[in-house]
matplotlib code that plots the C-alpha trace (Angstrom):
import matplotlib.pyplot as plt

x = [-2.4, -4.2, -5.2, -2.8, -5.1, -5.4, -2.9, -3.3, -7.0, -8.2, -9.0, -12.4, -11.8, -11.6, -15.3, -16.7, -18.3, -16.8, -14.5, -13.7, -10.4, -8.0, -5.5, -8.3, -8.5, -4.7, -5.1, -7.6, -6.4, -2.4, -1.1, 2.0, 2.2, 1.9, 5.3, 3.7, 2.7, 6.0, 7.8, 11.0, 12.1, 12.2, 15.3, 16.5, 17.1, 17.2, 19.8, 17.4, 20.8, 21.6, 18.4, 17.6, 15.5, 14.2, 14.1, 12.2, 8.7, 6.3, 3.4, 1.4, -1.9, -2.3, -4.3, -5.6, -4.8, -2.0, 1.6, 3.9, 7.6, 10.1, 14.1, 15.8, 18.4, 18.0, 20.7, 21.8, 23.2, 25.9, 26.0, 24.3, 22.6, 21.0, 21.0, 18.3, 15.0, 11.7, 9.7, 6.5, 4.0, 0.7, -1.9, -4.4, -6.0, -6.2, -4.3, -0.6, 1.2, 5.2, 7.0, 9.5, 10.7, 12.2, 12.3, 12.1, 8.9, 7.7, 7.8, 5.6, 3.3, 3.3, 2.4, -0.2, -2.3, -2.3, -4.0, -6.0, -7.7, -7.8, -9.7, -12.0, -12.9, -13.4, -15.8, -17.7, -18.1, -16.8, -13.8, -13.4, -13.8, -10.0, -11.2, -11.5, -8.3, -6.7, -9.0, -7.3, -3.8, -3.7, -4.8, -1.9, 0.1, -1.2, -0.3, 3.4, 3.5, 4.8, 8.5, 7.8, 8.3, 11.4, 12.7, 11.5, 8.7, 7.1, 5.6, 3.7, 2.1, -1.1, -2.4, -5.5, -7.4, -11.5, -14.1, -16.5, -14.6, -15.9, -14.4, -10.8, -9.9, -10.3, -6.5, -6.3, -3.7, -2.9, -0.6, 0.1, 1.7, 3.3, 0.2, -2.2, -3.9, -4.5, -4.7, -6.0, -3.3, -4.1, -2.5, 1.1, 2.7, 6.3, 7.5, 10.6, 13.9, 14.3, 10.4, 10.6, 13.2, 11.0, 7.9, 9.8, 10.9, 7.2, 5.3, 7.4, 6.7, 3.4, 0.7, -3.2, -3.8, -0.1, 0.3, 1.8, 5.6, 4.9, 4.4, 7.1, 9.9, 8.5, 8.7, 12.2, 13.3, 12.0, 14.0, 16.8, 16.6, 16.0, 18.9, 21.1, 20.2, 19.4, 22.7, 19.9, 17.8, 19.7, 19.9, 19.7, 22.7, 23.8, 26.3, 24.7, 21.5, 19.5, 16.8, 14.3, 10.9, 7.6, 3.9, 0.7, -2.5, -5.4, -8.9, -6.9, -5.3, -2.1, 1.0, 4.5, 6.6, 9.1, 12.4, 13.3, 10.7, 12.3, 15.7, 14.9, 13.1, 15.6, 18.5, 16.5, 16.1, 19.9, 20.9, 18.3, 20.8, 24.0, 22.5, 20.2, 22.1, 19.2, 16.0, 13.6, 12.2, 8.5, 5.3, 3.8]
y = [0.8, 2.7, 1.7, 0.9, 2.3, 5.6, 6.7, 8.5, 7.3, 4.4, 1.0, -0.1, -2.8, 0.2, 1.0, -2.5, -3.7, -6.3, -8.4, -6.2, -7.7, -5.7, -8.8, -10.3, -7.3, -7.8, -11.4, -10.9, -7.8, -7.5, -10.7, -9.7, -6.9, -9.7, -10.5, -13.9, -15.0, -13.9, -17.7, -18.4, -19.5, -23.0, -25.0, -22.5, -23.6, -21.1, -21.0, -19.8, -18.9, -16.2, -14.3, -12.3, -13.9, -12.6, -14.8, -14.0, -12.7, -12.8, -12.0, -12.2, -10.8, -8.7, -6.6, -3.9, -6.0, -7.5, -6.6, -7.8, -7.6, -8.9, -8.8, -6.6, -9.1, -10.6, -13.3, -14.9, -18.4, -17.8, -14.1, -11.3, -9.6, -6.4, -5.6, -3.2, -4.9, -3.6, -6.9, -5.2, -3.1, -1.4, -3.1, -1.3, 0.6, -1.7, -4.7, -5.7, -7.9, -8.7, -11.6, -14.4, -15.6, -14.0, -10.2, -9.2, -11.2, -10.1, -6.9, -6.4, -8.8, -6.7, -3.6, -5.5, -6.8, -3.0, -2.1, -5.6, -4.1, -0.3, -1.3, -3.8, -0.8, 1.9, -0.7, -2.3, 1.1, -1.1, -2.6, -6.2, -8.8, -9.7, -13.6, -12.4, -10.2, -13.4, -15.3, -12.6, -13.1, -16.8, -16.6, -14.4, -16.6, -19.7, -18.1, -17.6, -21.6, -22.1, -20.3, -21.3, -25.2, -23.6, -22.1, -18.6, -18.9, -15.8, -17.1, -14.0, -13.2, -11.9, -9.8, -7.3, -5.8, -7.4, -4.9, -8.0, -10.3, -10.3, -7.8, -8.9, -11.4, -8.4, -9.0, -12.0, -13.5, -15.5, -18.0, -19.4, -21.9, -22.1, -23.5, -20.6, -22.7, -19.7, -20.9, -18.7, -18.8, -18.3, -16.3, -15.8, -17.2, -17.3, -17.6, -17.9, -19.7, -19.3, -19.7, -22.4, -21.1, -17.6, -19.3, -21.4, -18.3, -16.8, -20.2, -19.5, -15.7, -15.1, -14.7, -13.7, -9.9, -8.7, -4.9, -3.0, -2.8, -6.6, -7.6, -5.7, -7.2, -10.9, -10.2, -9.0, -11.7, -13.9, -12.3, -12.5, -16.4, -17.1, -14.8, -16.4, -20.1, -19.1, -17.5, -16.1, -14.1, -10.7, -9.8, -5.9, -4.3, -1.7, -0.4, 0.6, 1.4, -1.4, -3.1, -5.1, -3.8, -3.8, -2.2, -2.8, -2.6, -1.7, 0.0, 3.5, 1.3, 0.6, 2.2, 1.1, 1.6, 5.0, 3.9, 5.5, 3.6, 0.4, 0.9, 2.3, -1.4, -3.5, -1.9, -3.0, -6.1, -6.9, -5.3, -8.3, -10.7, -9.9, -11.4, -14.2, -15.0, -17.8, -14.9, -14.8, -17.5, -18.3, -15.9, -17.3]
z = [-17.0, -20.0, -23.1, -26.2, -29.0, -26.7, -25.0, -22.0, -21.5, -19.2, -20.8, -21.0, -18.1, -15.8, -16.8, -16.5, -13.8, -12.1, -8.9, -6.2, -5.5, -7.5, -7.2, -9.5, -11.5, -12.2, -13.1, -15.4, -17.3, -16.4, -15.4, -15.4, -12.6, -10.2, -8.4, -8.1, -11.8, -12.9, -13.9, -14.5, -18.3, -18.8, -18.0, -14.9, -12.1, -8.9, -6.6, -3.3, -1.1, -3.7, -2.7, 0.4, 3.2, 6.2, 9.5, 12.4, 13.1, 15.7, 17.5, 20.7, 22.2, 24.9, 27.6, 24.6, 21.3, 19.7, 19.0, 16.2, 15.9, 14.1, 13.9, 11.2, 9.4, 5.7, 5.2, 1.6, 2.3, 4.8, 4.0, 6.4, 3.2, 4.8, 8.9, 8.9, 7.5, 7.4, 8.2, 9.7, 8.0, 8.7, 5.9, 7.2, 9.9, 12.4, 10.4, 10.2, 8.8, 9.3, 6.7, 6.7, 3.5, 0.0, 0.8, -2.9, -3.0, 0.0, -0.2, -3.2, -1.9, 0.9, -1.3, -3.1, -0.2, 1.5, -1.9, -1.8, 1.0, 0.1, -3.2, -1.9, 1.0, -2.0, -3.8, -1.6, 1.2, 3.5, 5.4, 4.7, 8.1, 9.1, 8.6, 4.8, 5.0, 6.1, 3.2, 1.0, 1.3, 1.9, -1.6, -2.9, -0.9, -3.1, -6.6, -5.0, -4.9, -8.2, -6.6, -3.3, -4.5, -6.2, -2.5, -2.9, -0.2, 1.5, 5.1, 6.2, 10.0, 9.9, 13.5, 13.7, 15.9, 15.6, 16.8, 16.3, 18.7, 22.4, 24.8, 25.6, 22.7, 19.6, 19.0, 16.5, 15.0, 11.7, 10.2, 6.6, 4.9, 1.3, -0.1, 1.1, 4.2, 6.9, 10.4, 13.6, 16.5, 20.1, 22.1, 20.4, 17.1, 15.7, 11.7, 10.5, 11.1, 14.5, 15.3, 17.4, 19.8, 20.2, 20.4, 23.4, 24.6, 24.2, 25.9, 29.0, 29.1, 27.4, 30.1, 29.6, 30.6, 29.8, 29.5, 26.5, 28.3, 29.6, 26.0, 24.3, 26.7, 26.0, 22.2, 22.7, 25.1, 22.2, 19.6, 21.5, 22.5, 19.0, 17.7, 20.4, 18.8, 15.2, 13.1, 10.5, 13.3, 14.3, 17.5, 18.9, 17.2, 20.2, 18.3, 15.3, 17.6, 15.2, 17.2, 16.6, 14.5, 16.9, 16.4, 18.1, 16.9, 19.3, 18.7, 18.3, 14.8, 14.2, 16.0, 15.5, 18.5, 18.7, 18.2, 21.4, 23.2, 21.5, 22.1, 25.9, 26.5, 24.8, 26.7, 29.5, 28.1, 27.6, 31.3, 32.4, 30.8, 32.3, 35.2, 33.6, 30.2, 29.5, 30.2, 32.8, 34.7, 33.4, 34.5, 37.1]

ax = plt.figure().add_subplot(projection="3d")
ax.plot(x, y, z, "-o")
ax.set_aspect("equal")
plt.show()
């Protein structure tokens, strides 16, 4: 982004004061970098099937935050697109955020909200509240709406770790629909095509006070009832050693799990199932 009339030197919006959203900053002085203000010419008409999605994500609190997962499969129409998808990403310290929805979209709206935050943090001195990071990308979510109505919708899942919550509720966690609306969920929250059967799966094993390992096994069982219902949602791939995407995010920040930690839990998780096909029984 430099100036026309001098190449290789900044413009003069760079020196003028101004917004401290740089999603703003793009708006008003290069519209077009946004993957969301980018419209399709007149007459065309999209064909959403013919464009990777990702399916599942979800999230649920616990003992010392709030952990995040999500399963690794992009599908286009009846076709398994990619088997390996990164749906979970740190957007900051101690905020993540993991997506359903168009992955080409997603992804760079992914990219813009991590430097969303990094920007507003350089200008201001400060980090931004995680009520306004969640004020922040329902609004990024809201210019997508224009392709959203055209079935290229990005549904993200918002989680973060608030130092000013009370002791014991600091992990928080946030939904969105297409139009923007951000919604606090208590407890644990699912997005995606097969959402409701993980969040089933997630209402009968979620309990208040869970530790990490407690936690991680739920958000796998969940996966793996909703891959089990949902053709779009892949399950752990043993073969291929592909399992599911999980972090946490604590007062230490964020930490995604080691794949070795994930794969040791999720073969534990599938051994559980030879003998209980359907999962656990609920926690007591």
């Amino acid at each position: 982004m430099v100036s026309s009339e001098h190449e290789g030197r900044l413009g003069e919006e760079f020196f003028t004061p101004g917004t401290s959203s740089f999603t703003e900053f793009l708006t008003a002085h290069r519209p077009a970098l946004l993957p969301m203000r980018r419209p399709f010419p007149d007459g065309v008409r999209v064909a959403a099937d013919r464009f990777p999605h990702g399916t599942t994500v979800l999230a649920l609190t616990y003992r010392d935050g709030v952990l995040i997962a999500g399963d690794r499969r992009a599908t286009m129409g009846n076709l398994i697109a990619q088997r390996d998808l990164e749906k979970v990403h740190p957007a900051d310290d101690h905020t993540a955020v993991a997506f359903a929805g168009t992955v080409g979209l997603a992804v760079d709206m992914v990219k813009l909200y991590q430097v969303e935050l990094k920007h507003f943090e350089k200008i201001e001195g400060i980090p931004m509240t995680l009520k306004a990071k969640a004020s922040r990308l329902a609004g990024m979510i809201r210019q997508n709406l224009g392709q959203a109505m055209q079935g290229l919708a990005v549904v993200p899942l918002l989680v973060g770790y608030d130092v000013r919550a009370p002791e014991g509720a600091r992990g928080r966690i946030f939904d969105f629909e297409v139009t923007g609306g951000p919604y606090e969920k208590y407890d644990f929250h699912s997005e995606g095509s097969g959402s409701p059967y993980a969040r089933g799966a997630l209402k009968k094993l979620f309990h208040p006070g869970m530790s990490r390992r407690e936690a991680v096994l739920a958000a796998l069982h969940a996966l793996y009832d909703a891959a089990d219902d949902d053709s779009a949602t892949g399950g752990p791939d043993i073969n291929r050693r592909i399992f599911p995407s999980v972090a946490v995010v604590t007062e230490e920040g964020f930490e995604r799990l080691a794949d070795s930690e994930t794969e040791d839990l999720t073969r534990e998780m599938v051994a559980q199932r030879l003998s209980r096909p359907d999962g656990p029984n609920a926690a007591p």
